[in-house]
N, CA, C and O of each residue as an XYZ file, in Angstrom:
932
protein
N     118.968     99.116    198.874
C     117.645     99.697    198.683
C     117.412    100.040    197.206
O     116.362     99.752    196.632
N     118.280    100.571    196.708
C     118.362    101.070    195.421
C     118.332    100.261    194.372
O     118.125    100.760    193.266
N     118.572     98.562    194.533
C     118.755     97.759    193.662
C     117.442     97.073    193.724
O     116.965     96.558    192.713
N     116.725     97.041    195.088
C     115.570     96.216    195.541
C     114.347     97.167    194.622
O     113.470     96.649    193.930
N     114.596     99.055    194.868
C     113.704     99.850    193.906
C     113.649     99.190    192.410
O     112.779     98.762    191.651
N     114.603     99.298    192.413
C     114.790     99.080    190.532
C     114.288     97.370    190.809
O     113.080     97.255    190.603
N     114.789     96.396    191.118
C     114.021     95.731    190.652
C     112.505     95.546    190.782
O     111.976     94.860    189.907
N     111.640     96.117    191.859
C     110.450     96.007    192.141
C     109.762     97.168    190.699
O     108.602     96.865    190.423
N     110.050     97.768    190.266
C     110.039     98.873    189.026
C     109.974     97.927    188.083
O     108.971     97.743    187.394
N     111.139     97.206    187.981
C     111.037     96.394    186.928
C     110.035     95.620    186.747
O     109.138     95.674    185.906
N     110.231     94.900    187.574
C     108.770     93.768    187.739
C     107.485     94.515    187.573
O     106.670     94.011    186.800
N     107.236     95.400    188.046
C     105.803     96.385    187.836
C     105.352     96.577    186.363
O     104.426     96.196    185.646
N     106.240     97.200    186.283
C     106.466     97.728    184.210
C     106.458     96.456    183.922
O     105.384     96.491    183.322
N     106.877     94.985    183.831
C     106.543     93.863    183.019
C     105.411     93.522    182.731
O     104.774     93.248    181.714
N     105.140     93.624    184.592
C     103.379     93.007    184.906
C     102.444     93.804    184.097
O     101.565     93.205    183.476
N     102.544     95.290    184.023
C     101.563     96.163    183.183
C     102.098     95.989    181.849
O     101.247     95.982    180.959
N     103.217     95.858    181.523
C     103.041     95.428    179.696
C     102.217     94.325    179.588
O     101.414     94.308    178.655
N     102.289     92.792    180.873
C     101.360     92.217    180.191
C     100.384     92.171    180.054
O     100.022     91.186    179.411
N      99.529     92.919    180.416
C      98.187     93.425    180.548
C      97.733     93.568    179.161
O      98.538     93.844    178.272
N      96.125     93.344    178.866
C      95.648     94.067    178.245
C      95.038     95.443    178.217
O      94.350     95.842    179.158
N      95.306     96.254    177.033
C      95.690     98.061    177.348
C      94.272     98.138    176.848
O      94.112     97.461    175.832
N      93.178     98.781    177.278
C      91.749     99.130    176.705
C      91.680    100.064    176.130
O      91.815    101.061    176.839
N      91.522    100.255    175.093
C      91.200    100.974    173.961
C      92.009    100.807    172.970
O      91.738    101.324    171.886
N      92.952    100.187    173.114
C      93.814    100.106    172.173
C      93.320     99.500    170.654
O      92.303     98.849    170.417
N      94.155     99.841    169.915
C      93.165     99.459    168.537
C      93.883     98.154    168.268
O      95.076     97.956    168.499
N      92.745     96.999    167.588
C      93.076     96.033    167.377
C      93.890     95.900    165.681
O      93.322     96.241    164.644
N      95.043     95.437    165.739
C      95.413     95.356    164.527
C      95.050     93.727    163.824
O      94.994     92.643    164.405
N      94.839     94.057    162.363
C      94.811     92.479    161.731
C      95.539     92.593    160.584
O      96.018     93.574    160.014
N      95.542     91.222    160.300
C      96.628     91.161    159.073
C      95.715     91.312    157.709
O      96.260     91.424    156.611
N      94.789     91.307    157.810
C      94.004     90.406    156.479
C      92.732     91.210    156.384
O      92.136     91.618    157.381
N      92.259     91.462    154.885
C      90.791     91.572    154.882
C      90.378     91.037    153.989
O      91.086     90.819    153.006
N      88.732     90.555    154.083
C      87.978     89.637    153.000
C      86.771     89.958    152.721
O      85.972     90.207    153.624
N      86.412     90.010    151.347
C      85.501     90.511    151.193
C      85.129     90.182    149.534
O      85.779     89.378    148.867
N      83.976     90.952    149.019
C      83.992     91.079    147.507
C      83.382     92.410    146.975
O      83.104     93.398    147.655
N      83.271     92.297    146.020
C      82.913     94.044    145.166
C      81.804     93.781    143.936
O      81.563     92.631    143.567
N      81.295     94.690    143.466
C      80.444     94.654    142.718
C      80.187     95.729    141.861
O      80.386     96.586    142.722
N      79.993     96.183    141.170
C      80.140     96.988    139.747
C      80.003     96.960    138.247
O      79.264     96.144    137.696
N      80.511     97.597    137.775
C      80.514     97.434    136.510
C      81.780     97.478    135.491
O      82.832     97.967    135.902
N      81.685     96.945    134.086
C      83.315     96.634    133.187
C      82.933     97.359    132.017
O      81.789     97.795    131.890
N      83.567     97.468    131.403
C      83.476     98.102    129.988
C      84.981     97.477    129.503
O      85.803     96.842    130.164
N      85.017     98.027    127.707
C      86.119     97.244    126.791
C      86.585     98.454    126.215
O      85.730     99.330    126.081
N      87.634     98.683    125.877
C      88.279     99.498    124.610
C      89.228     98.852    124.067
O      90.054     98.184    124.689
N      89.165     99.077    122.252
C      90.075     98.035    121.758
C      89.408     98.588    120.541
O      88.883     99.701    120.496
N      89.492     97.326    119.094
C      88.971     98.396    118.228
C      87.275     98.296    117.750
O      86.986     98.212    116.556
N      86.181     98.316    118.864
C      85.166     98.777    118.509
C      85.061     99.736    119.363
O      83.950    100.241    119.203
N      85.635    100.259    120.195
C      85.705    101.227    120.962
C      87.326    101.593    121.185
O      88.174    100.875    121.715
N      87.531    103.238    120.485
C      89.551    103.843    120.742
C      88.822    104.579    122.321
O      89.246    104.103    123.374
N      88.006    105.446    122.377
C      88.096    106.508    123.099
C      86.884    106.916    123.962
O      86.806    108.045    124.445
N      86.004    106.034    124.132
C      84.627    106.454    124.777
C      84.658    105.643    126.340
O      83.875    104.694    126.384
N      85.331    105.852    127.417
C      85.705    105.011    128.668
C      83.349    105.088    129.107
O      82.424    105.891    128.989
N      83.564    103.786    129.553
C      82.290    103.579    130.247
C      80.845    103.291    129.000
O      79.679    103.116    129.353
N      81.215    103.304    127.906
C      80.499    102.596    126.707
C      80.542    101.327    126.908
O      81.556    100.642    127.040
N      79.287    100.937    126.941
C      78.681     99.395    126.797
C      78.946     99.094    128.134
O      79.532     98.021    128.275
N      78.703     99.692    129.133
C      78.853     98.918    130.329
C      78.002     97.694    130.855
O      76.775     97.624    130.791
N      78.757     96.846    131.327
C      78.564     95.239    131.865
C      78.389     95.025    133.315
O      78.946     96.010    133.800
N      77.919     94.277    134.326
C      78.384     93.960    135.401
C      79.560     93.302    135.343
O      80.178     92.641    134.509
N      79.738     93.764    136.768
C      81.268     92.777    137.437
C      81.399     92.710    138.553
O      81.022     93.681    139.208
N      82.024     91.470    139.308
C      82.122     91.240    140.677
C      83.101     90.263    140.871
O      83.473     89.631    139.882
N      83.670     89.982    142.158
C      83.956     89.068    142.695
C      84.463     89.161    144.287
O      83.873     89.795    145.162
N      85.574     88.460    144.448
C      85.864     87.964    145.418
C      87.481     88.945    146.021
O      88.282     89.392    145.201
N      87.603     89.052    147.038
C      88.699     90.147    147.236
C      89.527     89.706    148.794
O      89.010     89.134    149.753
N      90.751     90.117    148.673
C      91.710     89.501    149.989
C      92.833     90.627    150.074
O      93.631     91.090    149.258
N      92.577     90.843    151.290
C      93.744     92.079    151.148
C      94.913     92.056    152.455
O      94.844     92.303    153.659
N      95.912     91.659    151.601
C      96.918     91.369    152.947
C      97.623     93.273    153.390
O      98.148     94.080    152.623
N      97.365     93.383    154.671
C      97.577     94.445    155.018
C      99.198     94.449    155.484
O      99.592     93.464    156.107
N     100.038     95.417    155.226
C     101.459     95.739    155.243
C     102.005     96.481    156.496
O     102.670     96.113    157.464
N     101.460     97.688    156.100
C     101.215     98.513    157.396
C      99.851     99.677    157.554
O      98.699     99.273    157.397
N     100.100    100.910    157.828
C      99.003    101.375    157.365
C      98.741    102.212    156.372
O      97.635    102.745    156.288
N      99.947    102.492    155.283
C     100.288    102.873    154.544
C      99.629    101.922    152.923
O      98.874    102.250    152.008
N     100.512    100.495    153.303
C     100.517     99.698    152.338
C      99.917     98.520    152.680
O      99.913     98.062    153.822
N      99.441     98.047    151.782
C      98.628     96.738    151.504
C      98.778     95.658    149.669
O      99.132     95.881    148.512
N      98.516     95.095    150.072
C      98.628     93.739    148.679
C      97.829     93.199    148.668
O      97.571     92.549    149.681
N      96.928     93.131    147.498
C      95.112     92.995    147.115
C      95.390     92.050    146.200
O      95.964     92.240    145.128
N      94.880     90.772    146.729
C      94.327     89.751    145.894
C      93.084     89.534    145.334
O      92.257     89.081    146.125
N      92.536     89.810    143.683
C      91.259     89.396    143.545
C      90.937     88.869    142.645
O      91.503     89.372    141.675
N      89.984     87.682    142.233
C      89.166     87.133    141.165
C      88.013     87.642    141.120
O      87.238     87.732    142.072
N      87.703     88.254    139.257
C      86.097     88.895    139.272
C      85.734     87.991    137.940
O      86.466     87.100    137.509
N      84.544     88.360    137.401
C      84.226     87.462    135.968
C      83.240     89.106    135.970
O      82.598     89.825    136.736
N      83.713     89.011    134.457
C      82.905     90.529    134.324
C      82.824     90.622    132.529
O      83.693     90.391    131.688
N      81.293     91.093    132.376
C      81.319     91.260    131.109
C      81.966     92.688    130.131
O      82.467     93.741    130.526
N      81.706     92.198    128.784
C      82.620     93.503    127.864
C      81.763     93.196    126.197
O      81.617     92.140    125.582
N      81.371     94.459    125.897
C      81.037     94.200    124.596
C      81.159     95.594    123.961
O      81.430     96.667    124.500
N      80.923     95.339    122.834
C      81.572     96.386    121.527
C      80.501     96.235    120.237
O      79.873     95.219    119.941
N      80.479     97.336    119.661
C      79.958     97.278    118.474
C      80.324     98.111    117.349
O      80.409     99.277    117.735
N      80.596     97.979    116.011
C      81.345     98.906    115.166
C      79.908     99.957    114.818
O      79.857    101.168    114.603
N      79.083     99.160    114.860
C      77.610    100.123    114.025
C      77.825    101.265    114.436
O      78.002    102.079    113.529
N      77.913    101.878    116.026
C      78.119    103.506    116.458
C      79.498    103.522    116.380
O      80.042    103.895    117.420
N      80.146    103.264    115.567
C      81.776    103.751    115.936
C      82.382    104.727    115.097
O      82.262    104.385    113.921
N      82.952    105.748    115.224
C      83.323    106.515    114.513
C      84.457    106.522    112.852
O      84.523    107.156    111.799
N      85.287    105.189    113.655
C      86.257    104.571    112.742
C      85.191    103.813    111.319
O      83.968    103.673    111.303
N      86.303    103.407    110.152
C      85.717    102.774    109.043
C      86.693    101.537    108.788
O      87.919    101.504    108.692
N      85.469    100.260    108.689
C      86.934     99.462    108.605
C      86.584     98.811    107.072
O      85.558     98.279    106.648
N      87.654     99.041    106.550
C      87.425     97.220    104.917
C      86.894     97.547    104.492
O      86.483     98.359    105.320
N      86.045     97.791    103.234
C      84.537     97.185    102.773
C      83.583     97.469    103.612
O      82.615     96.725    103.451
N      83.465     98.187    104.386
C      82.225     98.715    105.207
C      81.557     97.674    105.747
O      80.365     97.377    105.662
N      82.919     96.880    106.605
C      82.753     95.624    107.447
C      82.035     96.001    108.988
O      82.419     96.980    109.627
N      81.258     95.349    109.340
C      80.625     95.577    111.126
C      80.813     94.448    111.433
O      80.747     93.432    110.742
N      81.221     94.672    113.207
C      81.397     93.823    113.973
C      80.976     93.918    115.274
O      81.605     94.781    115.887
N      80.020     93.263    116.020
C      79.693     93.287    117.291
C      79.728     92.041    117.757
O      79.553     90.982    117.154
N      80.153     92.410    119.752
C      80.831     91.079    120.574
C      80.111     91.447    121.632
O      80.041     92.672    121.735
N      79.450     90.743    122.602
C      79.460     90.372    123.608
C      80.353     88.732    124.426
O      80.475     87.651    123.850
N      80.807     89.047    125.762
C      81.697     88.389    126.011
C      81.813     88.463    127.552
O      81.461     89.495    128.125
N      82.359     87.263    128.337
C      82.766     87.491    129.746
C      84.065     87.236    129.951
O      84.425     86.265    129.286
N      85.020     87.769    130.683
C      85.924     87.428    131.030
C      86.238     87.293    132.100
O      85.594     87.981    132.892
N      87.125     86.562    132.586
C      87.795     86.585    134.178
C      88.913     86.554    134.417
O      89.782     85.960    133.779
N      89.083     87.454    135.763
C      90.377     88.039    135.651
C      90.880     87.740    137.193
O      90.291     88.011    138.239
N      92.176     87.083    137.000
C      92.933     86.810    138.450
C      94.233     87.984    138.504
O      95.023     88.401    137.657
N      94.059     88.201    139.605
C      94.985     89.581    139.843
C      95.449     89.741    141.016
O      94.743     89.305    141.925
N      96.980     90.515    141.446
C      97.388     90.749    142.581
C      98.027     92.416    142.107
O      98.676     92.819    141.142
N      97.365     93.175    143.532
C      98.181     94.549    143.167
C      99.021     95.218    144.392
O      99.019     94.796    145.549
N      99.586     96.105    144.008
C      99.871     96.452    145.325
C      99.156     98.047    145.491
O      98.925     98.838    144.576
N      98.898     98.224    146.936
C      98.187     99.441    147.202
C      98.704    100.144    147.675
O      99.574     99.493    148.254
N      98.903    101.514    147.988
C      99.599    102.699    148.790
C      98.595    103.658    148.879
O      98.066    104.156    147.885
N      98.215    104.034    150.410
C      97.014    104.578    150.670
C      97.939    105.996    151.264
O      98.903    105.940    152.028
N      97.325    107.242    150.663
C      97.943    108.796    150.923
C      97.974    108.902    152.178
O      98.965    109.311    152.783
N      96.880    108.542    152.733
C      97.182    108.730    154.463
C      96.764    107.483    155.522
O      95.759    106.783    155.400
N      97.586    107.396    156.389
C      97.242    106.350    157.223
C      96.152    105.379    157.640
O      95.369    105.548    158.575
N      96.209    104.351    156.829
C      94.769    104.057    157.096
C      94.293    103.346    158.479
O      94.911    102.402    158.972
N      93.494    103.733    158.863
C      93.143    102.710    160.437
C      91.954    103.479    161.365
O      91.530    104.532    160.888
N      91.456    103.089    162.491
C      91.012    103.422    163.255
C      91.410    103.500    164.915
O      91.432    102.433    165.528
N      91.651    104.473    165.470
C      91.783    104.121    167.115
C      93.030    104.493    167.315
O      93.189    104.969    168.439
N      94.001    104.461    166.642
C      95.198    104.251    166.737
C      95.864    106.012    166.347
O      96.581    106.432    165.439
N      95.295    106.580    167.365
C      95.900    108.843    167.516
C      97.046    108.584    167.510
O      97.408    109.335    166.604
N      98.236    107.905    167.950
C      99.440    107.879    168.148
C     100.443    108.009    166.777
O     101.524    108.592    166.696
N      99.601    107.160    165.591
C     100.056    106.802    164.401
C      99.856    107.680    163.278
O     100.358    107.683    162.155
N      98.657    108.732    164.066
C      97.584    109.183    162.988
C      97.050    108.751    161.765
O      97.136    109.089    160.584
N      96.448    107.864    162.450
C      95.509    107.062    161.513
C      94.166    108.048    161.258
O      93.917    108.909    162.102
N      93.119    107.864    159.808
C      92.455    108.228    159.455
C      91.638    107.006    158.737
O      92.101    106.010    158.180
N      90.155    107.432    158.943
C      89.146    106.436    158.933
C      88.673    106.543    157.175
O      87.820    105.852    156.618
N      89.475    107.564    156.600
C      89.009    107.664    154.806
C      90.526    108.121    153.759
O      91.183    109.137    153.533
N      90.529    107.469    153.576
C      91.901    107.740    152.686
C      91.660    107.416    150.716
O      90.839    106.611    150.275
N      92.433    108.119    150.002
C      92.610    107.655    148.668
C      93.788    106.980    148.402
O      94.919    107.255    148.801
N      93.394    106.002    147.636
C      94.863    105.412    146.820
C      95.366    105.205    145.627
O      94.937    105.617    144.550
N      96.470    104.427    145.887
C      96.449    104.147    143.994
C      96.671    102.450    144.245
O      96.420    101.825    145.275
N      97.219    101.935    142.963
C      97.358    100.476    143.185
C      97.916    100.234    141.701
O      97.596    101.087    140.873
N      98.580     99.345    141.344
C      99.278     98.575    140.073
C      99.565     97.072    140.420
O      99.818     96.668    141.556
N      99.501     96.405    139.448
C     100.120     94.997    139.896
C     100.115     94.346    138.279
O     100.254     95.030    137.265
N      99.948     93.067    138.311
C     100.015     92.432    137.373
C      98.685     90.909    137.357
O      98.332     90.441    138.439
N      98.295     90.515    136.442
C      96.908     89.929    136.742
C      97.052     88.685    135.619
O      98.218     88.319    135.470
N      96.119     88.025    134.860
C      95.927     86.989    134.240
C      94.491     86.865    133.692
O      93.607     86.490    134.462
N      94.221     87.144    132.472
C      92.720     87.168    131.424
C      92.432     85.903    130.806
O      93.159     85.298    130.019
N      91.286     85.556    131.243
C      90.803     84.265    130.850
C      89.487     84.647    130.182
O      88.591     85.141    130.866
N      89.285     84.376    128.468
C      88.153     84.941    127.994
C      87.699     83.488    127.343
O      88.556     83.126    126.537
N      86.555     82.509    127.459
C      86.541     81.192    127.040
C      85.315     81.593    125.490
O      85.018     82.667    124.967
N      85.047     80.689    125.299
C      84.184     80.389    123.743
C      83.106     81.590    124.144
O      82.821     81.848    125.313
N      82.633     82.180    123.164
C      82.152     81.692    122.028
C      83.028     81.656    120.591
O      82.549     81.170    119.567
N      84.006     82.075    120.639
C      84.843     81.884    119.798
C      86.318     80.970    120.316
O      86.045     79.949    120.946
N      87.534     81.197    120.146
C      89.056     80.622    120.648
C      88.808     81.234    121.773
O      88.230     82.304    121.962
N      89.339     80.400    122.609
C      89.648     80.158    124.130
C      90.828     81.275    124.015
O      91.849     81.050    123.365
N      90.566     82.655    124.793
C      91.542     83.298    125.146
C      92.370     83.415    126.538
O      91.709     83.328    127.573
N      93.855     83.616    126.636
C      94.362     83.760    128.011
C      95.748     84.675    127.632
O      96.633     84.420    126.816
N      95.616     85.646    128.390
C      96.836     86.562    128.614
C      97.427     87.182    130.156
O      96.898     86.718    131.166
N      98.012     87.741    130.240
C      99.035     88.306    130.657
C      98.039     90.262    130.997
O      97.599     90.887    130.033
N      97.945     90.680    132.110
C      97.187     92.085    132.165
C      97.595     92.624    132.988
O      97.754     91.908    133.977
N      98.010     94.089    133.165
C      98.391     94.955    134.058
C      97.741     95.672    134.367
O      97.587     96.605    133.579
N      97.039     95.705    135.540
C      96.263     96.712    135.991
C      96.543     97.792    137.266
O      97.054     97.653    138.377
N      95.796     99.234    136.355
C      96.563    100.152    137.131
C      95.295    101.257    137.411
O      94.504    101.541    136.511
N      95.197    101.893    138.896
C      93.547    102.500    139.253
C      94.267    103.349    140.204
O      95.459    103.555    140.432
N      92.655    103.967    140.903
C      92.840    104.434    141.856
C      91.338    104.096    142.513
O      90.358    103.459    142.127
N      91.705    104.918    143.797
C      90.134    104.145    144.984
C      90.114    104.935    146.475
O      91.120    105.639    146.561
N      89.534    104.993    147.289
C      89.192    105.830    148.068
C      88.526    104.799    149.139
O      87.388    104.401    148.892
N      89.341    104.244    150.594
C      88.439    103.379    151.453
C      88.057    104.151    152.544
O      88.577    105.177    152.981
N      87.172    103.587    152.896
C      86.609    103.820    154.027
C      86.441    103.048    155.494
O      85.917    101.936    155.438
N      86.889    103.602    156.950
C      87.097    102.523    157.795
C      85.588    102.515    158.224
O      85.636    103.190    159.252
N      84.366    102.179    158.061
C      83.555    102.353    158.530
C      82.715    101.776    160.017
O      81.716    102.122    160.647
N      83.997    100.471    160.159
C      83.585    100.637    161.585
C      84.813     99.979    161.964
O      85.620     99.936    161.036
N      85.160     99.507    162.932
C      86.454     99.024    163.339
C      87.152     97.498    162.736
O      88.318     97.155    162.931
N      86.226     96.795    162.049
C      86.523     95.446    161.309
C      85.833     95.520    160.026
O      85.839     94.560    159.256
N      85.072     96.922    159.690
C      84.802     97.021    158.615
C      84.785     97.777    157.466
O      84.374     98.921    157.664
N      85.129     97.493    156.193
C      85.887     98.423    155.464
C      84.993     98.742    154.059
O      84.696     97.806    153.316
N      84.683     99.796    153.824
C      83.889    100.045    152.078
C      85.113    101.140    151.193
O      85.998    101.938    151.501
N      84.510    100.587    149.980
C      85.435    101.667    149.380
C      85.053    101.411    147.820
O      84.380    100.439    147.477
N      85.574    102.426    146.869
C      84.892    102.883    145.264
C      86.329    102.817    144.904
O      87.070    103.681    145.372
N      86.804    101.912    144.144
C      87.892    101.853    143.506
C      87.554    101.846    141.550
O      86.522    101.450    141.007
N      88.641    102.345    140.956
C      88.325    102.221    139.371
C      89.555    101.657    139.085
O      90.384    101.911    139.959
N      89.981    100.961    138.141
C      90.955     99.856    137.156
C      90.744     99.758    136.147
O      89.652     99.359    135.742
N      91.718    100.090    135.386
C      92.148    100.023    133.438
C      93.167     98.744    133.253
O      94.367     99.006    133.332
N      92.794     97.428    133.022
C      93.875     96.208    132.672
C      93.853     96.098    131.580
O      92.859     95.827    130.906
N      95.403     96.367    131.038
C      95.885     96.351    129.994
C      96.310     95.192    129.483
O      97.391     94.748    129.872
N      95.599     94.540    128.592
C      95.609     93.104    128.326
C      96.880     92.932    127.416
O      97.373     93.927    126.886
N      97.381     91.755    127.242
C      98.585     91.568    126.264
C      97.896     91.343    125.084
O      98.573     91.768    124.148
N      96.663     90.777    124.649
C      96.255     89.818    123.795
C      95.570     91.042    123.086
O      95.601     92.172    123.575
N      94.881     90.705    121.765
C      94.244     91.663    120.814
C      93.151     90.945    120.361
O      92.471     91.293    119.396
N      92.921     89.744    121.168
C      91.303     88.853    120.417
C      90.554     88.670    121.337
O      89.966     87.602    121.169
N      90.127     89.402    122.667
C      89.007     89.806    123.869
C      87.712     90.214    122.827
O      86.590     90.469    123.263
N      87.907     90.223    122.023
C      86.498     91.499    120.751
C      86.308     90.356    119.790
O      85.460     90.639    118.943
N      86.898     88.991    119.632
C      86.970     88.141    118.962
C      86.092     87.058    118.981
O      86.535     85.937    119.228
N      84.740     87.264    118.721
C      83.828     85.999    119.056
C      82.764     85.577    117.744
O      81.541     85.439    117.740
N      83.583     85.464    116.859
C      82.975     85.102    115.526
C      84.201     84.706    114.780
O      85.242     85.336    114.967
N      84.155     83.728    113.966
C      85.665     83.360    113.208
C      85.217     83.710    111.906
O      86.096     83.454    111.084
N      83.986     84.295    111.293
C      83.469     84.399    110.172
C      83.006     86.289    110.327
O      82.727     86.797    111.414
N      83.020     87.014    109.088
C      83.391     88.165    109.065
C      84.401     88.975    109.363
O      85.536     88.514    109.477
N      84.152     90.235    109.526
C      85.058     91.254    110.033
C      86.039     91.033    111.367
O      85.642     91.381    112.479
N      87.039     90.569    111.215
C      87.794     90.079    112.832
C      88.326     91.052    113.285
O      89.385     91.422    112.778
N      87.750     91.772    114.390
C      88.393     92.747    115.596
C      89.957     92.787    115.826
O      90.713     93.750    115.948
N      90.175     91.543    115.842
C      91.359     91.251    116.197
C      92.876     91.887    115.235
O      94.028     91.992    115.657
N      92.503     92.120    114.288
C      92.743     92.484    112.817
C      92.455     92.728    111.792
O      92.673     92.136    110.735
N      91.690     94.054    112.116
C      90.547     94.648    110.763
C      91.549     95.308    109.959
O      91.210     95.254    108.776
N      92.571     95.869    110.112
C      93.216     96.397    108.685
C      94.610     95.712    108.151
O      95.450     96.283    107.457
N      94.687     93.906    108.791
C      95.795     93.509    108.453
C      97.199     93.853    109.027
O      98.355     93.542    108.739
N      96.504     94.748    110.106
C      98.293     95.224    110.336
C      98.126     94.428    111.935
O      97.068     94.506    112.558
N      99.469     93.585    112.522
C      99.448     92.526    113.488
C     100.144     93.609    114.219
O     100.943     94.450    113.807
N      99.586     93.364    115.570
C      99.747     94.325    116.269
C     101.002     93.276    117.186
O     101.071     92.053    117.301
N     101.900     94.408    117.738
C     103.532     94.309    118.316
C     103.165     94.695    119.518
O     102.347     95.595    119.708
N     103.947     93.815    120.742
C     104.453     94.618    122.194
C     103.108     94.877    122.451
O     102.159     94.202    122.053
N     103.065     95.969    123.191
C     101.747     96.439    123.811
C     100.663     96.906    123.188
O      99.606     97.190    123.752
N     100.987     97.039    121.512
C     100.510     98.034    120.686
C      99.307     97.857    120.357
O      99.168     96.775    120.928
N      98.355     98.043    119.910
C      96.970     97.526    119.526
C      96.361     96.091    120.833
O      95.659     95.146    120.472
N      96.790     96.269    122.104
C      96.054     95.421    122.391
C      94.703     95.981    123.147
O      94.549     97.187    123.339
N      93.931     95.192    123.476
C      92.801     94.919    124.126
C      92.447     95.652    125.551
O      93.346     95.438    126.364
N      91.743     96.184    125.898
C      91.526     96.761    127.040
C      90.281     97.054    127.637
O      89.427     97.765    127.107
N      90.089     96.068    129.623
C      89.148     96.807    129.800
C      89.320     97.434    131.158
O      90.427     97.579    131.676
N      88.108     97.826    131.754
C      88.464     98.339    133.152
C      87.135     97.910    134.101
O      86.118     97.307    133.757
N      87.528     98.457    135.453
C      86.279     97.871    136.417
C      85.888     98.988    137.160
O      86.850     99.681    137.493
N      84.563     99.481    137.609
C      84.304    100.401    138.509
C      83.618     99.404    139.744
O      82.801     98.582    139.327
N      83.782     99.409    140.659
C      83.600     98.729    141.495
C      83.529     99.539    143.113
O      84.251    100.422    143.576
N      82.269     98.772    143.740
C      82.408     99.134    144.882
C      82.361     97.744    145.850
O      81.578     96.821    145.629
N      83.647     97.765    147.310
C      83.729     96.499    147.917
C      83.669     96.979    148.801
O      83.945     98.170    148.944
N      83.243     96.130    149.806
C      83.105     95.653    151.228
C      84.022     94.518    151.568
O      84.136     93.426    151.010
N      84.898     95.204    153.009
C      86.104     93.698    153.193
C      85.735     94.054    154.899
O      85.339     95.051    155.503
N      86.076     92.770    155.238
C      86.020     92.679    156.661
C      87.746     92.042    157.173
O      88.298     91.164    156.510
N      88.342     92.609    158.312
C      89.191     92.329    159.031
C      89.791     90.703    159.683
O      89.116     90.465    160.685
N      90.415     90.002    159.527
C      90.257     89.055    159.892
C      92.057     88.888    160.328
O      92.983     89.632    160.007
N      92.080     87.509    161.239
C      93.466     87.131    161.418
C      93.931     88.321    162.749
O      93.910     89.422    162.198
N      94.164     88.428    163.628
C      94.711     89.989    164.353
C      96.163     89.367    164.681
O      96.705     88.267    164.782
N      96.448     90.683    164.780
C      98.103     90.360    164.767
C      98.552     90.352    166.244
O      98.002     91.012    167.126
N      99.599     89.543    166.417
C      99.872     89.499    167.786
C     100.826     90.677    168.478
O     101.844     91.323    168.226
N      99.853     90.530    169.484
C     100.546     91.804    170.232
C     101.598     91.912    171.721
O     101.712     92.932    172.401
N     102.257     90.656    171.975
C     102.600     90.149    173.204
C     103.623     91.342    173.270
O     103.924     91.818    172.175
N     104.053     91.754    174.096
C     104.826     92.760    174.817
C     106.605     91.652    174.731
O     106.593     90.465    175.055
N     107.639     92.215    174.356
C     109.168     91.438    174.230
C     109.310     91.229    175.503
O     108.709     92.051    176.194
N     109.971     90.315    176.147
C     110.652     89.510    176.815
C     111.782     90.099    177.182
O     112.393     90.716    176.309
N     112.261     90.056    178.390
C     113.612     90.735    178.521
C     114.408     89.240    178.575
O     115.633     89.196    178.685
């Protein structure tokens, strides 16, 4: 009797794992989406004024989800940056001026760590539908003519705040400072005062380079769901 219980138990508990459980929250691997905002530059027509000369910026965004903690954000934006010495506090040469307008584009992967659980549906995990984060990664600057074709090497490092706003859909206000390797982003004239090197001194390592950032707000949607089959005995 006792062996016939247990197995009829058993079999029961299989049959209801394979079930689908209602309410349960759907997990996915992936979100897609894009953002839109604005860029600014610091470098040397701008040391210290964040959000001077602001530009649009946008693009395209992919976010492979980890758990609900962590995630890994893939994105391409093209976003403008310009500078001008006329309001600048600094003096360069001979009472040299220099102003740039310019677009750049930037391919990037970061990684994200969100303070509290991000998700919906899911009380067991304590998930929360608004969380802040941070994010760092490493990226790639592509700045083309009007002057030399620029390309570097950029690290970008922010913070951001999402929102689950409905169960496959996600908003959120993120900000990013990419720290470019290169020092000629401000470089779009080969005649006059060169940004790149207004007092002759060649800038080393990280030192004098180029910098801009993004304020951005995106929309990503959920995609891919992860499978949920119940193990096999």
């Amino acid at each position: 009797m006792h062996k016939v219980l247990g197995t009829l138990v058993t079999t029961l508990m299989l049959a209801l794992c394979a079930l689908p459980v209602k309410g349960q929250e759907e997990e996915y691997k992936m979100e897609i989406g894009g953002m839109l905002g604005g860029s600014f530059y610091m470098g040397d027509a701008n040391w210290s004024r964040p959000f001077k000369d602001m530009r649009l910026a946008g693009g395209v965004v992919a976010r492979q989800i980890v758990n609900p903690h962590m995630a890994v954000k893939y994105d391409f934006a093209v976003a403008g940056i310009a500078g001008d010495t006329r309001d600048f506090a600094g003096k360069y040469p001979n009472g040299g001026q220099a102003s740039f307008k310019r677009t750049v584009f930037d391919l990037g992967a970061q990684f994200e760590y969100n303070f509290l659980a991000y998700g919906m549906g899911a009380a067991y995990m304590g998930t929360k539908r608004v969380t802040p984060y941070i994010l760092g990664g490493v990226g790639l600057t592509f700045a083309p003519a009007p002057a030399d074709f620029t390309g570097a090497l950029n690290f970008p490092l922010g913070i951001g705040l999402k929102w689950k706003a409905a169960r496959r859909l996600n908003v959120g206000l993120e900000f990013t400072m990419r720290f470019s390797m290169t020092d000629k982003l401000d470089v779009t004239n080969n005649e006059g005062l060169r940004l790149n090197d207004p007092y002759n001194i060649k800038s080393r390592g990280i030192k004098n380079k180029d910098t801009y950032a993004f304020m951005t707000l995106f929309i990503t949607y959920d995609v891919f769901p992860r499978c949920k089959n119940c193990n096999r005995l």
